[in-house]
Steps between C-alpha positions, in 0.01 A plus 500: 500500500479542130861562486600229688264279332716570159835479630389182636374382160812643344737304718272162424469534095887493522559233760201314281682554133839354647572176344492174747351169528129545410615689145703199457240252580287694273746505273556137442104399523373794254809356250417137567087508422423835392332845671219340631727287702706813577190690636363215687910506711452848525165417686663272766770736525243789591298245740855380655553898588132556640555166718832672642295841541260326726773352684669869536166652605409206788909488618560194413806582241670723748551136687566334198766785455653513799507155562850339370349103504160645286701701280783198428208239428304738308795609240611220459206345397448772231876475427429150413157557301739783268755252515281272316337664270836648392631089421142446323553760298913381395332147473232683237767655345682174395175313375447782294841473389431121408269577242209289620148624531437720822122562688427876520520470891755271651333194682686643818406794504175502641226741581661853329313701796582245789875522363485937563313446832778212599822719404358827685333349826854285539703904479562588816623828404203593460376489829824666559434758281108549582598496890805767501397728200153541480434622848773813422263556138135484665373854509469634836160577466335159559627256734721240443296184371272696274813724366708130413217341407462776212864512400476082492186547261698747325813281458291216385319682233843707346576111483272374352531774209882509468550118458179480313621768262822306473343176420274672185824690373700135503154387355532773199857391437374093517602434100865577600530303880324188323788451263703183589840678572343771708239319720813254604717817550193658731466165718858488499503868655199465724595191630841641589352766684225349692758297610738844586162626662465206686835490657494870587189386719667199677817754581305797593451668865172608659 
């Protein structure tokens, strides 16, 4: 069980370090108000995965997974949130540009943890992914709910300490992203991307 237990983690460390929407949502929020702001992302992000494991463990995202109409309304909605925050960011980008004095945190912006929570609970590919490959990673040796309901703990906390160690690392290198020419260059890239991320989620397939 041991074994298992490691290949398991193995499998999710990678799966966890693989760039996608909630590093770029915690890209753009550590960059636009600073680390604590980045942490506090990274929080709804980690609460956004434990609200999905729950779901897993009680069945309910196996529905939400195999049911086309649940799936449709539920990506697009997140499609749309990324979507967003993708233009706000561009917009940013262009007031910086301007020259005229900006707030640390951008009046739309919001609650930094309610903005990680949003973006995650609104994946459905995560219930995709929590439904089809954690089953085939729970060690045989306990049953079913108990072994996902370890690996979802798991998942959340290698979470929790990659993005967090990503936000202090953008944190040590803050005197070079708050220069004019490079904090319009970052929106400018983050922006572009949520937006990327969020139309990979409106065209994707259960």
């Amino acid at each position: 069980m041991l074994v298992q237990f490691l290949a398991a983690a193995g499998v999710l460390a990678v799966l966890t370090m693989v760039p996608g929407p909630d590093m770029a949502v915690t890209t753009k929020r550590a960059l636009a108000s600073g680390w604590q702001d980045g942490l506090r992302t990274v929080g709804g992000i980690t609460a956004g995965l434990l609200i999905w494991g729950v779901l897993t463990v009680v069945g309910l995202a196996a529905v939400l997974a195999a049911s086309a109409t649940a799936y449709t309304v539920v990506k697009l909605a997140g499609a749309a949130y990324l979507v967003f925050l993708g233009v706000q960011a561009l917009w940013h980008s262009r007031r910086n540009g301007s020259g005229a004095a900006q707030p640390s945190v951008p009046s739309a912006a919001g609650s930094p943890w309610r903005t990680g929570l949003v973006s995650n609970v609104f994946n459905p590919k995560i219930a995709v992914f929590y439904t089809g490959l954690l089953p085939t990673l729970a060690p045989s040796g306990l049953s079913s709910q108990t072994g996902m309901a370890l690996l979802v703990l798991l998942h959340a906390v290698l979470t929790f300490l990659w993005l967090g160690s990503y936000v202090m690392l953008l944190a040590k290198a803050r005197a070079f992203f708050e220069r004019p020419a490079v904090r319009r260059a970052m929106d400018r890239v983050t922006g572009v991307v949520l937006i990327g991320f969020g139309v990979k989620v409106a065209t994707s397939q259960p």
